[in-house]
VEXFITI-199868 format. One line per field, with one value per residue: residue in one letter; x, y, z of N, C-alpha, C in turn. Coordinates in steps of 0.2 Angstrom, whole numbers, always signed. Layout:
<atoms>
zator c(A / ...);
neast c(X / ...);
nnorth c(Y / ...);
nup c(Z / ...);
caeast c(X / ...);
canorth c(Y / ...);
caup c(Z / ...);
ceast c(X / ...);
cnorth c(Y / ...);
cup c(Z / ...);
</atoms>
This chain:
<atoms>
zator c(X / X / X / X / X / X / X / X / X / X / X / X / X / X / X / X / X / X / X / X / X / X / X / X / X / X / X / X / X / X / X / X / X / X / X / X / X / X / X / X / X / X / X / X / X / X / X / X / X / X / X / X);
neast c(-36 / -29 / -17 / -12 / -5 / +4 / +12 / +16 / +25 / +36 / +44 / +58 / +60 / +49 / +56 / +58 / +47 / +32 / +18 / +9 / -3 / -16 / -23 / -37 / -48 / -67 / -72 / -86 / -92 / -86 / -81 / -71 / -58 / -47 / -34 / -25 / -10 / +2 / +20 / +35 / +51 / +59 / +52 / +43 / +41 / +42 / +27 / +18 / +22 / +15 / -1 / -16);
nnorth c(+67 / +57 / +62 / +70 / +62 / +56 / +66 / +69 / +57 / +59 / +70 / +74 / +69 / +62 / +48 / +38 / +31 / +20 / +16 / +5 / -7 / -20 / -32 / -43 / -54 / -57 / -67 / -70 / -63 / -66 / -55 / -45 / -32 / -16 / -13 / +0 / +6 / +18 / +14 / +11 / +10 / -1 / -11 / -16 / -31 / -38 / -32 / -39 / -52 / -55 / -65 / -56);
nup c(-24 / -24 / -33 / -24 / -13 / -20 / -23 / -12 / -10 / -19 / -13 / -5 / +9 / +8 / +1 / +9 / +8 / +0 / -9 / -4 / -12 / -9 / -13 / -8 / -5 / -1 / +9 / +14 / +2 / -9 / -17 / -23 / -13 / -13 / -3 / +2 / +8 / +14 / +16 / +25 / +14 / +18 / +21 / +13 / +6 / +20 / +20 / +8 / +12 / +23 / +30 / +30);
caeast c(-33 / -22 / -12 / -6 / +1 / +9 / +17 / +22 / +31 / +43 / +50 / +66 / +56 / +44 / +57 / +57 / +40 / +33 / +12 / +8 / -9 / -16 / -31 / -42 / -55 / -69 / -72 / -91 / -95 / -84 / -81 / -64 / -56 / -42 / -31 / -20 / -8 / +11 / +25 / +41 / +52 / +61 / +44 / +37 / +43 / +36 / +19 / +16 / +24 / +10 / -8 / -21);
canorth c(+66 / +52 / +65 / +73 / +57 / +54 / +71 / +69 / +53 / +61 / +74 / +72 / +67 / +56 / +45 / +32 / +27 / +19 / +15 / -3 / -10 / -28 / -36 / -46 / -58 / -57 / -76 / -71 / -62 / -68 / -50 / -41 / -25 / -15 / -8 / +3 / +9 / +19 / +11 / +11 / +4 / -5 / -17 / -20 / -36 / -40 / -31 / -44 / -60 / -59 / -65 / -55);
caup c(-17 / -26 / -35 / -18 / -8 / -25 / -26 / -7 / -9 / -22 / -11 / -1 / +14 / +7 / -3 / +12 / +10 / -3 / -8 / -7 / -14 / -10 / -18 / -6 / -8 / +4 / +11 / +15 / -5 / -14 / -19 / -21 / -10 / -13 / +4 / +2 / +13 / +14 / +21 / +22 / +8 / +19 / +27 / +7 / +7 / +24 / +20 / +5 / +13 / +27 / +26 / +35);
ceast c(-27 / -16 / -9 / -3 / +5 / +14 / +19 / +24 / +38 / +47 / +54 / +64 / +53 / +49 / +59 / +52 / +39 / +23 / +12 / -2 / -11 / -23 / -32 / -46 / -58 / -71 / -82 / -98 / -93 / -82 / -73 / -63 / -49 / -39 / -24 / -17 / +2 / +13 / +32 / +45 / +55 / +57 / +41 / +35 / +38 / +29 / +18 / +17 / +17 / +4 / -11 / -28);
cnorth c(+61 / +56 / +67 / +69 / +53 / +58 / +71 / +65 / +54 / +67 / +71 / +66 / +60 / +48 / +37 / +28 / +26 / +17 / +10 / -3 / -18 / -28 / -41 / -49 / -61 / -65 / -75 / -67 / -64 / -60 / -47 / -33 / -25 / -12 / -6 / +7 / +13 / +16 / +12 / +6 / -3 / -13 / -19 / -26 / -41 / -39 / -37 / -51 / -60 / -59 / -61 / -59);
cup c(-19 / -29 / -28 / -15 / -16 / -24 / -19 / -8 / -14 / -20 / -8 / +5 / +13 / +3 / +2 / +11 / +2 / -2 / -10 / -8 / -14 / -10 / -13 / -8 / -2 / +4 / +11 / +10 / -10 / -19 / -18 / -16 / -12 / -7 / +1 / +8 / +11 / +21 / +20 / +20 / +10 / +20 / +20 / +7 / +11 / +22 / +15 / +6 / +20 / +26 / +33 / +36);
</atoms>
């Protein structure tokens, strides 16, 4: 499934958006998660400056 929202963010269409990953640490395991999500290129920036 990974290979195909790679292979649509390289057509024409998709080259506004870009696939962010942020690394987590759960407060109540002490365990990691990763969230991935598309956005557009413009908002990266913001997506990493704010804490959830």
């Amino acid at each position: 499934m990974a290979k195909k929202v790679v292979a649509t963010l390289k057509t024409d269409t998709g080259k506004g958006f870009a696939k962010v990953i942020r690394m987590e640490k759960s407060s109540k395991t002490g365990a990691y998660a990763f969230n991935e999500e598309i956005i557009a290129s413009d908002k990266v920036k913001e997506f990493f400056t704010q804490k959830k």
